[in-house]
BADRENVEX-798613 format. One record per residue (C-alpha): residue number from 1; chain; x, y, z negated. Coordinates in Angstrom, 2 decimals, always signed. Layout:
N
<rec num="NUM" chaine="A" xx="X" yy="Y" zz="Z"/>
...
This chain:
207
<rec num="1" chaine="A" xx="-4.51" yy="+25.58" zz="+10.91"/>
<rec num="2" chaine="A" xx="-1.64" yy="+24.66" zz="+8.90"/>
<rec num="3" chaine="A" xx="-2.82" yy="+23.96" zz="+5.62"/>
<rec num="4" chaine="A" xx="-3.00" yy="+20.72" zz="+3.65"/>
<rec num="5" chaine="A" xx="-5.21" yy="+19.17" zz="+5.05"/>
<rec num="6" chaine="A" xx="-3.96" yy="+19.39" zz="+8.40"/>
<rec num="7" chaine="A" xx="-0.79" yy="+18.42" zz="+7.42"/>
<rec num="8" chaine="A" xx="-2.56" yy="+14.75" zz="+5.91"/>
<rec num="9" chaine="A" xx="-4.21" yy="+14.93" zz="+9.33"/>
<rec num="10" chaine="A" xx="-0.58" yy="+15.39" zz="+11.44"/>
<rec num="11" chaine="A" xx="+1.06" yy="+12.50" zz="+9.15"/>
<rec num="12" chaine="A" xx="-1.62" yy="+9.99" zz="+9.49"/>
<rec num="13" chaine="A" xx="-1.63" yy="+11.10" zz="+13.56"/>
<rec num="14" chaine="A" xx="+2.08" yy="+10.18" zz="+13.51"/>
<rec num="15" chaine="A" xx="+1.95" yy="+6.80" zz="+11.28"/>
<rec num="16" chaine="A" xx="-0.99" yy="+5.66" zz="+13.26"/>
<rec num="17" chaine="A" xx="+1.20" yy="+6.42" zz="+16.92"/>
<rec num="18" chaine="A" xx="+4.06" yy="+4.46" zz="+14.98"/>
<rec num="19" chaine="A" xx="+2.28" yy="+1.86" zz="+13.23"/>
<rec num="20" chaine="A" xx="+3.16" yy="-1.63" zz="+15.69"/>
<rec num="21" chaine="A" xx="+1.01" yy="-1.86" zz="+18.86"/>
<rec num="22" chaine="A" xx="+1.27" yy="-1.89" zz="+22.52"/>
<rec num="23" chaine="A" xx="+2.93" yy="+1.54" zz="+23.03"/>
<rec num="24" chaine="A" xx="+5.50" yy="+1.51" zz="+20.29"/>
<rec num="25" chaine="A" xx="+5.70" yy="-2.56" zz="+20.71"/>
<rec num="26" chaine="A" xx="+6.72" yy="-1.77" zz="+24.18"/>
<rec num="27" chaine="A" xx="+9.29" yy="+0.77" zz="+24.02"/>
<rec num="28" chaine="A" xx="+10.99" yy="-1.40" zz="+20.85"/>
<rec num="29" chaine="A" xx="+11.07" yy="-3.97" zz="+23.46"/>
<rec num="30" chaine="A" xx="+12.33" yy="-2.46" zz="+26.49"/>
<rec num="31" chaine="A" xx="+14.98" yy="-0.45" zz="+24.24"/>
<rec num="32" chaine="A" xx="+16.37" yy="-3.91" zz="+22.97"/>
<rec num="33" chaine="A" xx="+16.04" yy="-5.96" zz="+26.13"/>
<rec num="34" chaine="A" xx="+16.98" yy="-3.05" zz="+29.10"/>
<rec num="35" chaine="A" xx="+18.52" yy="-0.38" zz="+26.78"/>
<rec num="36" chaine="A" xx="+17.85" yy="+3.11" zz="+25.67"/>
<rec num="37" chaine="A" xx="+17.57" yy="+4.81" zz="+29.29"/>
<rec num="38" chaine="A" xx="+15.01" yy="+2.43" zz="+30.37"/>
<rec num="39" chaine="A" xx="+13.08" yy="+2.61" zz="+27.01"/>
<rec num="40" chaine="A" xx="+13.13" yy="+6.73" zz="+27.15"/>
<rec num="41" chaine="A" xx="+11.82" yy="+6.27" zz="+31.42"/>
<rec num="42" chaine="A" xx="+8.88" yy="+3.96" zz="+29.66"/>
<rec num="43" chaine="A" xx="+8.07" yy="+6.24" zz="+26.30"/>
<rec num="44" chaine="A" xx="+7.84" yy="+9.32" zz="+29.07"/>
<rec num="45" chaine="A" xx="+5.50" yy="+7.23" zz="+31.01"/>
<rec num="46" chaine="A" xx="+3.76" yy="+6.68" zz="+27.48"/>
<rec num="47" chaine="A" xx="+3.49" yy="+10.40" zz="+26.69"/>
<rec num="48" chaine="A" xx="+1.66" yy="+11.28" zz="+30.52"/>
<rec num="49" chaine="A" xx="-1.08" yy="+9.02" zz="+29.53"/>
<rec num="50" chaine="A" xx="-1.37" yy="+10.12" zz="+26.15"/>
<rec num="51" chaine="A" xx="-1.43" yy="+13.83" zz="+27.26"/>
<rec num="52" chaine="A" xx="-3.91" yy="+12.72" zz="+30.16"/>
<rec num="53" chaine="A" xx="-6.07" yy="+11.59" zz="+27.61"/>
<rec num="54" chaine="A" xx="-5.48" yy="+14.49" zz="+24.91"/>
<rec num="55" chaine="A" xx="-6.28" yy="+17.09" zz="+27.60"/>
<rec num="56" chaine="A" xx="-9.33" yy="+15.25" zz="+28.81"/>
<rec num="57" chaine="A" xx="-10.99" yy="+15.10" zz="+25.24"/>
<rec num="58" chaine="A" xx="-9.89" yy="+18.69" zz="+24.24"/>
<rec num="59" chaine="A" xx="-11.46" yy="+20.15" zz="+27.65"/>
<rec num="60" chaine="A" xx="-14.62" yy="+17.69" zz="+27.30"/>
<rec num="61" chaine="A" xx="-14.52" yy="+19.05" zz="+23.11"/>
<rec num="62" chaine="A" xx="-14.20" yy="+22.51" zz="+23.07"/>
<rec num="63" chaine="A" xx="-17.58" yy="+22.49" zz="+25.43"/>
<rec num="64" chaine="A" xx="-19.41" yy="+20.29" zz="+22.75"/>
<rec num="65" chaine="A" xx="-18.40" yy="+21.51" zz="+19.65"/>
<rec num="66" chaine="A" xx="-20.47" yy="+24.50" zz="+19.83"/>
<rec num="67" chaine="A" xx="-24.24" yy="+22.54" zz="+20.43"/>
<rec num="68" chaine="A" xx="-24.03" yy="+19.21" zz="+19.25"/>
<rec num="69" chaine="A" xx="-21.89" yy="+19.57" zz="+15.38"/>
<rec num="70" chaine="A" xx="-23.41" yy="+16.43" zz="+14.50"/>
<rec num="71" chaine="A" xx="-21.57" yy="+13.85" zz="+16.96"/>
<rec num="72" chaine="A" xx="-18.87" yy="+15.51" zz="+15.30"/>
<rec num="73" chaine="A" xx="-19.85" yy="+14.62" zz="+11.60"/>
<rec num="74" chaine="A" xx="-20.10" yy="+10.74" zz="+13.06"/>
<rec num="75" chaine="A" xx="-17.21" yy="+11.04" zz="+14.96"/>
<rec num="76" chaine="A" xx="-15.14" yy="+12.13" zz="+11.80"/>
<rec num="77" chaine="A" xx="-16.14" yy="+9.47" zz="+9.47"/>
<rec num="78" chaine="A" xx="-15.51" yy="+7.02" zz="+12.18"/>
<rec num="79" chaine="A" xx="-12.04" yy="+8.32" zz="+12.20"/>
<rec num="80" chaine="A" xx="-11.77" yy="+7.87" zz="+8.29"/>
<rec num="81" chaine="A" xx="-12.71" yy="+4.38" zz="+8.98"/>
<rec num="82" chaine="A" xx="-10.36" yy="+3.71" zz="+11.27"/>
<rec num="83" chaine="A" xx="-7.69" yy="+4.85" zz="+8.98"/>
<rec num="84" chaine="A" xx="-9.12" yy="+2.72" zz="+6.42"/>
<rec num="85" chaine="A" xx="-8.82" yy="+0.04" zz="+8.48"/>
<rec num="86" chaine="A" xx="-5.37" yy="+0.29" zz="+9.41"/>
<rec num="87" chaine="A" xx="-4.61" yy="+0.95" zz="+5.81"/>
<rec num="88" chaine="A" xx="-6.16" yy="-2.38" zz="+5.22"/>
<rec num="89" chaine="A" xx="-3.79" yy="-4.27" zz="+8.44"/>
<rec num="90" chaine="A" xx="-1.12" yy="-2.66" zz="+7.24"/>
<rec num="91" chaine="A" xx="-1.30" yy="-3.87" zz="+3.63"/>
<rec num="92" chaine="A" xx="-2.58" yy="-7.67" zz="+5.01"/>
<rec num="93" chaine="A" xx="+0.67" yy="-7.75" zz="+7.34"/>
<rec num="94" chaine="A" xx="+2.83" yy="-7.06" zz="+4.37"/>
<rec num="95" chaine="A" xx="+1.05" yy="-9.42" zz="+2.10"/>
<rec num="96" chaine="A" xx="+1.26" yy="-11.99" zz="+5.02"/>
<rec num="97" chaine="A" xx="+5.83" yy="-11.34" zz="+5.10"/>
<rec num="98" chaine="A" xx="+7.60" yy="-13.62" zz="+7.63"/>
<rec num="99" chaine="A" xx="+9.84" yy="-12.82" zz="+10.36"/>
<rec num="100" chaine="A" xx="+7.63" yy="-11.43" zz="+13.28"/>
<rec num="101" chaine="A" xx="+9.42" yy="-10.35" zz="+16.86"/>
<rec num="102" chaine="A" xx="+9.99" yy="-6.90" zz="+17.31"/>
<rec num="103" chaine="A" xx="+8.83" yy="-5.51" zz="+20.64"/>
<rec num="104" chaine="A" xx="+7.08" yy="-6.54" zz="+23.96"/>
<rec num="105" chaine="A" xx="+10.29" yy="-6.17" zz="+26.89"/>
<rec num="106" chaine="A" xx="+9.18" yy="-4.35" zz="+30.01"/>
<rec num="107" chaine="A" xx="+11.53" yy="-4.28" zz="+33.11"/>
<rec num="108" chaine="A" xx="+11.75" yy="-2.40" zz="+36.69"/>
<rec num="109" chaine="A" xx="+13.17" yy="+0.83" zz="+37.74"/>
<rec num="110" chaine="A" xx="+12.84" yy="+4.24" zz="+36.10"/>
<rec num="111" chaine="A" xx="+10.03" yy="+4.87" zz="+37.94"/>
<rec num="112" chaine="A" xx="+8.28" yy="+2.05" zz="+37.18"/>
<rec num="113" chaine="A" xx="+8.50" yy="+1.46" zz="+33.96"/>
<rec num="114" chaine="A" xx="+7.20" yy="+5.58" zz="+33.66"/>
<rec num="115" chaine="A" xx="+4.39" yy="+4.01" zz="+35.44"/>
<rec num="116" chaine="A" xx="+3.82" yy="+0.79" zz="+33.14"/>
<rec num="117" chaine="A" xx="+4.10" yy="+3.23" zz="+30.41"/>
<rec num="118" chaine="A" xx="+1.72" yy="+5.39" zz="+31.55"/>
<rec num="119" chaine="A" xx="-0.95" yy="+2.41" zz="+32.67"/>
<rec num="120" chaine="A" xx="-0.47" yy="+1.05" zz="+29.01"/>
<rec num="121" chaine="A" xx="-2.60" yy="+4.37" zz="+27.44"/>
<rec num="122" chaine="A" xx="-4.66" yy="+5.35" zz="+30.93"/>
<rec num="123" chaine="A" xx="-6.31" yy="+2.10" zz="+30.97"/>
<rec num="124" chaine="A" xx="-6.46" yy="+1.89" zz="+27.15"/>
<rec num="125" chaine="A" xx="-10.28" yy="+3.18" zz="+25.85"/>
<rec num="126" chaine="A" xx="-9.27" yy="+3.50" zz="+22.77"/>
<rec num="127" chaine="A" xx="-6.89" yy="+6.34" zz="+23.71"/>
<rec num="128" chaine="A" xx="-9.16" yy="+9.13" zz="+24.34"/>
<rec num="129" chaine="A" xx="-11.21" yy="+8.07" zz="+21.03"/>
<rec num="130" chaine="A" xx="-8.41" yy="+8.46" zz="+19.14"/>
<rec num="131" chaine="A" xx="-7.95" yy="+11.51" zz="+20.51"/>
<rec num="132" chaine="A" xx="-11.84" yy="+12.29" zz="+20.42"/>
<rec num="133" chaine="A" xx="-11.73" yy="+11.33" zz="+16.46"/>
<rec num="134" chaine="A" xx="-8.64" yy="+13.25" zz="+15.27"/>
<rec num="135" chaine="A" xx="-9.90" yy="+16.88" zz="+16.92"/>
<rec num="136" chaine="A" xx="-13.32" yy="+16.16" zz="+15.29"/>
<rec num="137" chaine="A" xx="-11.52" yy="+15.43" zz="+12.10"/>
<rec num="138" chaine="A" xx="-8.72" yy="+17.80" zz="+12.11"/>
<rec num="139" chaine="A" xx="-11.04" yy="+20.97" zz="+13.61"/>
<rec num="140" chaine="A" xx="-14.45" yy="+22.90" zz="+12.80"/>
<rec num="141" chaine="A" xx="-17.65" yy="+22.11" zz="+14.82"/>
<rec num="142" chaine="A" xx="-17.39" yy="+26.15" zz="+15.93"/>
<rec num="143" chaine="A" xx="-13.54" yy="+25.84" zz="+17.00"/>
<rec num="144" chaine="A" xx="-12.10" yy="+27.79" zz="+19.64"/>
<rec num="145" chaine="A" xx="-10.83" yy="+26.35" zz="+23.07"/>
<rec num="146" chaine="A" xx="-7.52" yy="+28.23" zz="+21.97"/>
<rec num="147" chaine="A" xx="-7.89" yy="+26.62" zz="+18.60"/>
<rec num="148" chaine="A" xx="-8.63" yy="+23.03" zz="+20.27"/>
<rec num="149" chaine="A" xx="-5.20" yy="+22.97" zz="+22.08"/>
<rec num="150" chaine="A" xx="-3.00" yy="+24.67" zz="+19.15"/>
<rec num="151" chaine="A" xx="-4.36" yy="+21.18" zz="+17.81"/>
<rec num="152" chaine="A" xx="-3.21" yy="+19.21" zz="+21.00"/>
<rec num="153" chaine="A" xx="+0.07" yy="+20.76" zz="+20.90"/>
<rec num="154" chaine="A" xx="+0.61" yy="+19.88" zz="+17.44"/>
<rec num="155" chaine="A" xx="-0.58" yy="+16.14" zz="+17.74"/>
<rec num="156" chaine="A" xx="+1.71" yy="+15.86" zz="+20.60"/>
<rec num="157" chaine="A" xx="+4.95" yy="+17.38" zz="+19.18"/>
<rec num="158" chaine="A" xx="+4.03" yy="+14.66" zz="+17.02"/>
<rec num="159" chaine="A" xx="+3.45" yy="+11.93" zz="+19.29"/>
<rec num="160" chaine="A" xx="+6.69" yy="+13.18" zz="+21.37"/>
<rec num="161" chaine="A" xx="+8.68" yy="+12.45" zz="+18.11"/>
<rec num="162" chaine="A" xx="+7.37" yy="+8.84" zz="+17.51"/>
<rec num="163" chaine="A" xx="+8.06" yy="+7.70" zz="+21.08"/>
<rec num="164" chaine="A" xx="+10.79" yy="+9.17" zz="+21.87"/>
<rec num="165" chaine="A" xx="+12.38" yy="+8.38" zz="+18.39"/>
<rec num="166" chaine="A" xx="+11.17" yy="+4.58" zz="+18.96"/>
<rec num="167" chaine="A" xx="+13.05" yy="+4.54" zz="+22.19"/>
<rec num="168" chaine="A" xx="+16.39" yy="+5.98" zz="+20.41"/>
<rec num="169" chaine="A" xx="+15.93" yy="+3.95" zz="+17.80"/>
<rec num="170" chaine="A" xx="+15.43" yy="+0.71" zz="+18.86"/>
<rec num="171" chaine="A" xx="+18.30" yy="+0.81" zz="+21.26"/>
<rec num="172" chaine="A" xx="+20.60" yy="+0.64" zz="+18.04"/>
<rec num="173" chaine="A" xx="+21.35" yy="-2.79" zz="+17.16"/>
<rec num="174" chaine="A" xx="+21.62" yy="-1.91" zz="+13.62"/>
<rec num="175" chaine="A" xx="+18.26" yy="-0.45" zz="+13.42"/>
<rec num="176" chaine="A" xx="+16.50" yy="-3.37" zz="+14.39"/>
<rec num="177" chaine="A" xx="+18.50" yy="-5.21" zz="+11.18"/>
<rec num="178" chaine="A" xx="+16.92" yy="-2.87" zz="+9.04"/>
<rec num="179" chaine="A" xx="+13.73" yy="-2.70" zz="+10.07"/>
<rec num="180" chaine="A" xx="+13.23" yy="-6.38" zz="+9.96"/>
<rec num="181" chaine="A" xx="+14.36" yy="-6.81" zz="+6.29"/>
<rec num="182" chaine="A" xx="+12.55" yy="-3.72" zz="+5.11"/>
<rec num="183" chaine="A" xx="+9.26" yy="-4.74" zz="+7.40"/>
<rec num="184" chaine="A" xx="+7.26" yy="-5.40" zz="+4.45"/>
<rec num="185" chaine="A" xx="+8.38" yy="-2.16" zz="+2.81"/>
<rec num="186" chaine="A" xx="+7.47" yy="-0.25" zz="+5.75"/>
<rec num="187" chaine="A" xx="+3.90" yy="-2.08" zz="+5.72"/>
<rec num="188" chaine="A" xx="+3.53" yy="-0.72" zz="+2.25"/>
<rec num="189" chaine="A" xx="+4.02" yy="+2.63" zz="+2.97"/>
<rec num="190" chaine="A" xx="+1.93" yy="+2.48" zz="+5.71"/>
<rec num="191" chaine="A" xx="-0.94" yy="+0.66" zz="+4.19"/>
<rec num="192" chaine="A" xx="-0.43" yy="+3.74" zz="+1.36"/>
<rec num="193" chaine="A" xx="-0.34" yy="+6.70" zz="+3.62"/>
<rec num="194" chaine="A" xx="-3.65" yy="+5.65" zz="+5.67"/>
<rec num="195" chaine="A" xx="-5.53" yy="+4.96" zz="+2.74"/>
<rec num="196" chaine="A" xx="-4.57" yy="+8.38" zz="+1.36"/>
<rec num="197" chaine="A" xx="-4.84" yy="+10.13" zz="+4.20"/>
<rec num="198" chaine="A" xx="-8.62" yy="+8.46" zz="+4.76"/>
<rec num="199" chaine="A" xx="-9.85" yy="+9.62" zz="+1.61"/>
<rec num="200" chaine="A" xx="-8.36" yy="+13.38" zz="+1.78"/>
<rec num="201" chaine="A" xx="-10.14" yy="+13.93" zz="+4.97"/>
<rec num="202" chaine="A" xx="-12.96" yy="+12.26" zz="+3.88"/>
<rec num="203" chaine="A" xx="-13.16" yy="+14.87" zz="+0.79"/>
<rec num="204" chaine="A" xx="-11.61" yy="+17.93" zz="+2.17"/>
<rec num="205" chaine="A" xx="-13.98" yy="+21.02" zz="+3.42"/>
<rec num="206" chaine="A" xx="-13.19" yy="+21.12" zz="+6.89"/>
<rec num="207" chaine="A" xx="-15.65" yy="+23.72" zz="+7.60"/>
């Protein structure tokens, strides 16, 4: 499963999880406002609705792969669009510059914020699409169950390593510095890595 163009697949998975929005928005948020414990409680949270969701899809997959390969096809070039698209926000953010705030603060006990954190992907639809779109992308129409969640476990090492980084991160005051003079720079890359990614997938021979 490892080959190159799983590998485009696994990097655009973990630019898109660490791209801004409301998960990694959060935890930069709650690591700067309540500290690093507190951000690592609400990026666990984060990861139990993202695995919710990633175990839901693969069980609902694996089933469909096998008689309907052509929700598949649509479901894979809607998941090159998307990462067109966020090639394209990424690319208008760093056109647009300026100082933007980093992070959305949540605040309550351990258990709580594991429960925001875990609301925040649960109730988010586009969750389980994303999750939907990047097995359809990433696997064959006649994929194994066993081969379906080699693929979750994958994506989710990955995911583990953008939250849990974000909440380590962000809890450094001198991190923050950086990021916001090099925002634009980061936006670049970004904007360059989805649009590569987009077109790979879109050309390779997944089959």
């Amino acid at each position: 499963m490892m080959g190159p163009e799983f590998v485009a697949i696994w990097i655009a998975w973990l630019l898109a999880g660490g791209s801004p929005g409301p998960a990694t928005m959060g935890i930069a948020g709650t690591a700067m406002s309540a500290g690093r414990a507190s951000a690592l409680a609400f990026a666990t949270g984060i990861l139990a609705g993202s695995a919710s969701w990633g175990i839901a899809a693969a069980l609902g997959l694996s089933a469909i792969m096998l008689t309907h390969v052509w929700v598949f096809e649509v479901i894979r070039y809607v998941g090159v669009a998307y990462l067109a698209w966020l090639a394209f926000k990424a690319l208008k953010s760093a056109w647009q510059g300026g100082d933007t705030a980093v992070g959305t603060p949540f605040s309550g006990s351990a258990r709580s914020l594991f429960l925001k954190g875990a609301a925040i992907h649960i109730t988010n639809p586009k969750a389980i699409l994303s999750w939907g779109s990047i097995y359809a992308i990433a696997l064959p129409a006649d994929a194994q169950p066993a081969a379906v969640f080699q693929c979750f476990a994958y994506l989710y090492a990955g995911s583990i390593l953008i939250f849990i980084g974000y909440a380590l991160l962000f809890s450094s005051a001198r991190v923050v510095t950086v990021y916001r003079k090099a925002r634009r720079w980061f936006e670049l890359a970004f904007a360059g890595f989805f649009g590569v990614a987009s077109y790979k997938i879109l050309t390779a021979r997944l089959q």
